[in-house]
Structures are given as C-alpha cells and as structure tokens.
C-alpha positions in Angstrom: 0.0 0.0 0.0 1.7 3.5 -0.8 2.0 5.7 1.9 -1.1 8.4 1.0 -3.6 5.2 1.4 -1.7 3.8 4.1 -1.6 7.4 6.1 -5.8 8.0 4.5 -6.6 4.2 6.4 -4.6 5.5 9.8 -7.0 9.2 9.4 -10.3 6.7 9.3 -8.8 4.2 12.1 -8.1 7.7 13.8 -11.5 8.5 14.2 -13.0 5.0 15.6 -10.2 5.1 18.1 -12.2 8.1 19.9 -14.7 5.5 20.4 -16.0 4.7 24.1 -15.2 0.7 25.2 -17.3 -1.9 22.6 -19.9 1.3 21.7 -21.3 0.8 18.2 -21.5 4.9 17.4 -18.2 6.0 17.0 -18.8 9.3 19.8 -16.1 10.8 21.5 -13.1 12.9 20.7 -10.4 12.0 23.0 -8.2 9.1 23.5 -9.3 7.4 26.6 -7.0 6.6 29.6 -6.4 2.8 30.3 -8.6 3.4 33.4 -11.3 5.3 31.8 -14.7 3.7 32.3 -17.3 2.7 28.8 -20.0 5.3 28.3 -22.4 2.6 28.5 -21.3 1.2 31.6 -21.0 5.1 32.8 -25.0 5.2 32.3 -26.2 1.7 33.6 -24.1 3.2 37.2 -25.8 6.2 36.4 -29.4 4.7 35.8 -28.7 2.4 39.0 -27.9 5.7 41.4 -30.9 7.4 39.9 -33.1 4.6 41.6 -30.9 5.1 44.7 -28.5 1.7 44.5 -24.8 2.7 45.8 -22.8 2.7 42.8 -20.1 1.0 44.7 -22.2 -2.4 45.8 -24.3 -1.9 42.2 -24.3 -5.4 39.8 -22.9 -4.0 37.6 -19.8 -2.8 39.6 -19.3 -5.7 41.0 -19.2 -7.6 38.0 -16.3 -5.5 36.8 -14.1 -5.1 40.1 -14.2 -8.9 39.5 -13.4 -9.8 36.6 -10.7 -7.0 36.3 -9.1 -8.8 39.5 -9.5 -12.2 37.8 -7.9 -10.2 35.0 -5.1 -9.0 36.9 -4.1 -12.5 38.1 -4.6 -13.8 35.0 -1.9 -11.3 33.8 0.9 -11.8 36.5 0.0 -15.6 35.3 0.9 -14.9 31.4 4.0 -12.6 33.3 5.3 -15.9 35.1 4.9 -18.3 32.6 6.4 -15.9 29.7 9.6 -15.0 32.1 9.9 -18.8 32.2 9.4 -19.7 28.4 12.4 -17.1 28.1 14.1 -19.1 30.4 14.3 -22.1 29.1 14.9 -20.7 25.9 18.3 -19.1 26.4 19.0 -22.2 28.4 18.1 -24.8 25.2 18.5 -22.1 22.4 15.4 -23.2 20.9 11.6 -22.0 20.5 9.4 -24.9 21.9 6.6 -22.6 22.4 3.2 -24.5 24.3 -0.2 -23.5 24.9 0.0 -22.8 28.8 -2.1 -22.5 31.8 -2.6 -19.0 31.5 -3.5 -19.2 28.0 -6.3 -21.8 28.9 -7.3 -19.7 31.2 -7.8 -16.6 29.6 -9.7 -18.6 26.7 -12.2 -20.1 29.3 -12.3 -16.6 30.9 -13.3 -15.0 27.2 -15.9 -18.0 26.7 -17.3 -16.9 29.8 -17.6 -12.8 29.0 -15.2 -11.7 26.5 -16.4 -8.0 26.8 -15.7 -7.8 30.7 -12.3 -10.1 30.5 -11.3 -7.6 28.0 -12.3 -4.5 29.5 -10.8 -5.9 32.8 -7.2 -6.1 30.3 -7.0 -3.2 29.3 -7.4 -2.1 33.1 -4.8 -3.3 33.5 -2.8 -1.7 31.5 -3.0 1.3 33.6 0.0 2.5 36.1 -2.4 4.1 38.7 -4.3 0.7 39.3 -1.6 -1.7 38.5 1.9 -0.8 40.0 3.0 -4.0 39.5 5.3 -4.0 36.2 5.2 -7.3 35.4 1.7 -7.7 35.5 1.7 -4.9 32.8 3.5 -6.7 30.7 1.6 -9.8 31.4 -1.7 -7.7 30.9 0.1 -6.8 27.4 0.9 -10.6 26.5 -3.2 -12.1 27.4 -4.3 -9.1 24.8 -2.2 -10.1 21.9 -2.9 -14.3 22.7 -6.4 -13.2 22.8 -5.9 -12.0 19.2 -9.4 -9.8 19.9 -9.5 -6.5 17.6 -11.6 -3.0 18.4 -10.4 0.1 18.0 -10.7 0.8 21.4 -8.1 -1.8 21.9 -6.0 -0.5 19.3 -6.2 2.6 21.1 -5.3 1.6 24.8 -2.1 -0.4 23.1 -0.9 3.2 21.5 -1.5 5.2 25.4 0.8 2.4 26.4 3.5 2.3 24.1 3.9 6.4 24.6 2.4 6.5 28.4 3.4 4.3 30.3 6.2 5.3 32.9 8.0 2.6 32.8 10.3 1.5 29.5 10.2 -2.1 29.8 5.9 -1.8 29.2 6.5 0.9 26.7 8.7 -1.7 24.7 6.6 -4.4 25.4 3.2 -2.8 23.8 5.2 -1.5 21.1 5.9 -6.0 20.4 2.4 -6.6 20.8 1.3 -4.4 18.5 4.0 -5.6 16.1 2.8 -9.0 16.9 -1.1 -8.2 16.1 0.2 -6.0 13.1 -2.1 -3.1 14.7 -2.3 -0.5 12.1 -4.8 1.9 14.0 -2.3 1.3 17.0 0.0 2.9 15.2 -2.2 5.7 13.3 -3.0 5.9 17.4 0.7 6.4 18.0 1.0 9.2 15.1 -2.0 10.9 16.1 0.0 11.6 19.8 2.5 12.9 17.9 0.8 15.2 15.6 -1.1 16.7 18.7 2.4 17.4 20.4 2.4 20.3 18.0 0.3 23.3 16.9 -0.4 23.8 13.4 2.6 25.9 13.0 5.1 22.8 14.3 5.5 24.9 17.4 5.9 22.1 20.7 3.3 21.8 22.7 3.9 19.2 24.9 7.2 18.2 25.2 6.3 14.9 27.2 3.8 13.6 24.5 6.1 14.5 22.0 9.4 12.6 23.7 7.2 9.2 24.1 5.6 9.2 20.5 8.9 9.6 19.4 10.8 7.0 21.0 7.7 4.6 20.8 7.8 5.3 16.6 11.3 4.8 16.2 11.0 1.6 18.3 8.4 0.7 16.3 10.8 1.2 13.3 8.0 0.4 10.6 9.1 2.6 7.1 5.7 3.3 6.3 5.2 5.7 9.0 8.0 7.9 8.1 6.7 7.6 4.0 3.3 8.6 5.2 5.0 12.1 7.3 6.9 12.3 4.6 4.3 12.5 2.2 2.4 15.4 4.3 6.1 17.0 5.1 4.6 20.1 3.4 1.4 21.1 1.2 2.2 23.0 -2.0 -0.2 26.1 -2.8 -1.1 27.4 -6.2 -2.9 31.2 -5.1 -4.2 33.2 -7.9 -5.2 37.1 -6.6 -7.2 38.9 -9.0 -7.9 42.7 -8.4 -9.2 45.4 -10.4 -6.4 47.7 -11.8 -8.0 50.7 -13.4 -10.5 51.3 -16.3 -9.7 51.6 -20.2 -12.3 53.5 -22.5 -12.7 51.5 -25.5 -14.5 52.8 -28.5 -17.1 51.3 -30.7 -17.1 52.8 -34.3 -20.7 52.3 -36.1 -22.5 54.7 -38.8 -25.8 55.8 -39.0 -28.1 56.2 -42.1 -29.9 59.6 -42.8 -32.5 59.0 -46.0 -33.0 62.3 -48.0 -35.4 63.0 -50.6 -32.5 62.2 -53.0 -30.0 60.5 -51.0 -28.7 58.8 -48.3 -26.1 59.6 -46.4 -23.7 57.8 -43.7 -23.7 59.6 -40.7 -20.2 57.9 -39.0 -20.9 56.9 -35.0 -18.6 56.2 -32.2 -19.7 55.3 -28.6 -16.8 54.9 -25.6 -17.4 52.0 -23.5 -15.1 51.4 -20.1 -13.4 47.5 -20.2 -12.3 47.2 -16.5 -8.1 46.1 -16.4 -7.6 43.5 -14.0 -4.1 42.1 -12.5 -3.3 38.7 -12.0 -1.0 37.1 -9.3 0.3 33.7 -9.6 1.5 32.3 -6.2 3.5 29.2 -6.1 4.9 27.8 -2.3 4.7 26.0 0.3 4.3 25.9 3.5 5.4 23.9 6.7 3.1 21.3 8.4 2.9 20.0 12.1 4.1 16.2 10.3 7.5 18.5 9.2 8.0 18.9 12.7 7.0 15.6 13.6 9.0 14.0 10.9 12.5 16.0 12.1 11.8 14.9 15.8 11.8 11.6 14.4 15.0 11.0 12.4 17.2 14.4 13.8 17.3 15.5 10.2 16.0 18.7 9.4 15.9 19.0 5.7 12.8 21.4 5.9 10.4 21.4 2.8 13.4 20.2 1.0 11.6 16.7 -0.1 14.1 15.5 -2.6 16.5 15.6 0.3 13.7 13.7 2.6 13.5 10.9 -0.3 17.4 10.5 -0.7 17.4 9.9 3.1 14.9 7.3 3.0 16.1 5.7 0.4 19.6 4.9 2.2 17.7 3.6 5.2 
C-alpha cells in the first residue's frame, strides 16, 4: 500500500479510536486513559444511582471489580509463565513454544464474558491501578494471545506504548502491536505525535512529544515515516485577482440619414469602459505539524526540501 492510502486508512482508524469501550457509534473525541470507564457502563451506574442503588455495591460494579481482579491475576499468570518460556529458551537455544495455563485460562475466561475479561485487560494496563510491572506486561501478553481487535483496543495499546512510565511496558506494547500487526495502534501512536504540536510545528507538549517519538522509532516500521513524509509540506497554487484601473474603448458604427434624393452615412462612435484586471500567480509551500513531527523523528531537518527527505529514506 503507498503511503497516501496507508496514512488516508490511519486518518479513518483515527476516528474510531475516539470511540467509548465496545460502543457501536463512534462518539467521543479523545483518547481514553487505560482506566477510563465505557459510556455505556457510565450510564447503567448512572441509571442504577438514579433509583438510589450505591454505585459501589451496584451489579454491575461488581461484576467489573471482579473480573478485572481475575484479570489481573490472569496477567501476572501470562507474566510468570512468559519470564519462564524465556528461560528455558536461552537455556536450550530453541523456541518450543506450548499452549499454557494462562493461555487456557484466559480462553475459558473470554468464553465466559469476553467483553468484561477484555475491559478488565486493558485495566490493566493502567499504572495508577496496576503498580506492579510485570503484570503490565503480562496484561500486554493475554491481549495479543487473545488475538481480539476494536479500536478501542487498538487505542489503549498506542497510550501504552507512549504513556506508560516505565520503559520495559512501553517496549513491550510496542511488540504486541508488532505482533497483532495493529495498524490503528500505530495511526493511534501518530496521532499523539501530531497533537504534540500546533499547526505551525511549534511544541506543545514536550512529554507527548518525547514518548511518541521514542515509541515510533522503536516501532521502526518505514511506512510511518513515507506517510509524514508524504504530508512534510502542502504546496499552494494562489491566484489574486484585483481590479487595476478602467480603459475606454470605443465602438465605431454609422448611422443612415434618408434624403429625398439621397442617403447619407452619418459615421458613429460610442466609448465604453473595459475594467483592467491584475493577476498574481502564487507558487509555495508551506510547513506542516508532520515536518515537525518527521524532524523529531530522524534528527534530520531538511525542511520542505523533499528530494533531500526521499534521498534519506532511500539509504535507510
């Protein structure tokens, strides 16, 4: 795919990662955090406290405090068993890879409510309810062996991979979404970049900025820098037109007097103003936020110089 579609598929995939967890309609506008709670579950709390039933001892809350604990040992479980599988792979130098407990587990746990197994992942994934690193990562592992795609999901992997405060997770969502081959991940991950800066390329958040940057050049995938590369700048063709002054013009004509006798040619003329217009042709172009975006990611700043840009590629 050249990088105009590829970049055009990212834009769509950008807008169904604003979505709220497993809704159908596409709302929202902002990437969640990891924590964040679905809109729909948001208004059955809501419609439960309106008919006076504690939010905290409500169904429906305790339907998810539970499975996102079950989730939570499921992922320390996928943590263990993946620490070991690495284990005893330096020790034999060889791959044997097995279906494990944890993996059994997290397929009967997805039988059983894939939606609430999945939510309680992606919890997960977040620092401020899971300190534990390792169960991060193990969080990380059950969501690519659950091979389950939504945008939402997408979307959580991308917050990770550029969020998350501690490098070892950040490197290990980056794998899984190489491993799922996550396109709206990443179209997730270039989106946190682009909003780093304004539309001039001016910084806006420095922190954003320095995690989307490392996370993409982890990430190391070509298309992403053909895809900047390809919005690096936006030519414009302006054409002014104003009026310049007024030139008379005549018309010659004749007229025709009958006589008695004769007829004769009376010669005419009548002025008529043309308005003079002038013309100016404006070709340029001007820099983009993906400029900026595209120097923070390589340390080459070749400005709107794009045959430059395409020699560079072209040696990586």
């Amino acid at each position: 795919m050249n990088p105009r579609a590829w970049l055009q598929s990212l834009a769509v995939a950008g807008i169904a990662l604003s979505a709220p967890l497993f809704a159908a309609d596409g709302a929202g506008s902002t990437p969640p955090q990891p924590a964040q709670v679905a809109n729909d579950e948001q208004a059955a709390a809501a419609e439960e406290l309106s008919i006076g039933v504690n939010p905290r001892v409500s169904p429906v809350w305790q339907e998810r405090i539970a499975y996102f604990n079950r989730a939570k040992e499921l992922s320390a479980q996928f943590a263990a068993e993946a620490a070991a599988a690495d284990k005893a792979k330096t020790e034999t130098k060889a791959d044997s890879r097995t279906e494990g407990k944890a993996e059994k587990a997290l397929k009967a746990l997805l039988v059983e409510n894939k939606t609430r197994t999945i939510e309680g992942l992606l919890s997960c994934l977040d620092s401020r309810t899971t300190s534990e690193v390792n169960t991060r990562i193990g969080a990380l592992k059950a969501i690519e062996a659950s091979q389950y795609t939504h945008p939402t999901v997408s979307q959580y992997l991308a917050a990770s991979a550029i969020g998350d405060p501690e490098r070892q997770v950040r490197a290990a969502a980056i794998s899984t979404i190489k491993a799922r081959k996550d396109d709206p991940a990443i179209g997730g991950m270039i989106q946190y970049l682009m909003s780093s800066f304004d539309d001039k390329g001016k910084v806006l958040n420095e922190e954003v900025k320095a995690g989307a940057v490392e996370a993409l050049q982890t990430l190391n995938d070509k298309r992403v820098y053909q895809a900047l590369q390809y919005y690096v700048t936006m030519e414009l063709r302006v054409t002014n037109t104003e009026l310049a002054n007024f030139a008379t013009r005549q018309i010659d004509s004749f007229s025709v007097n009958n006589g008695a006798n004769v007829s004769v040619l009376v010669p005419l003329s009548f002025p008529i103003q043309f308005p003079e217009l002038k013309i100016t042709r404006v070709r340029t172009t001007v820099k983009c936020p993906a400029a900026s975006g595209l120097e923070a990611l390589t340390g080459m700043n070749f400005g709107e110089d794009l045959d430059k840009w395409q020699k560079f590629f072209a040696k990586k």
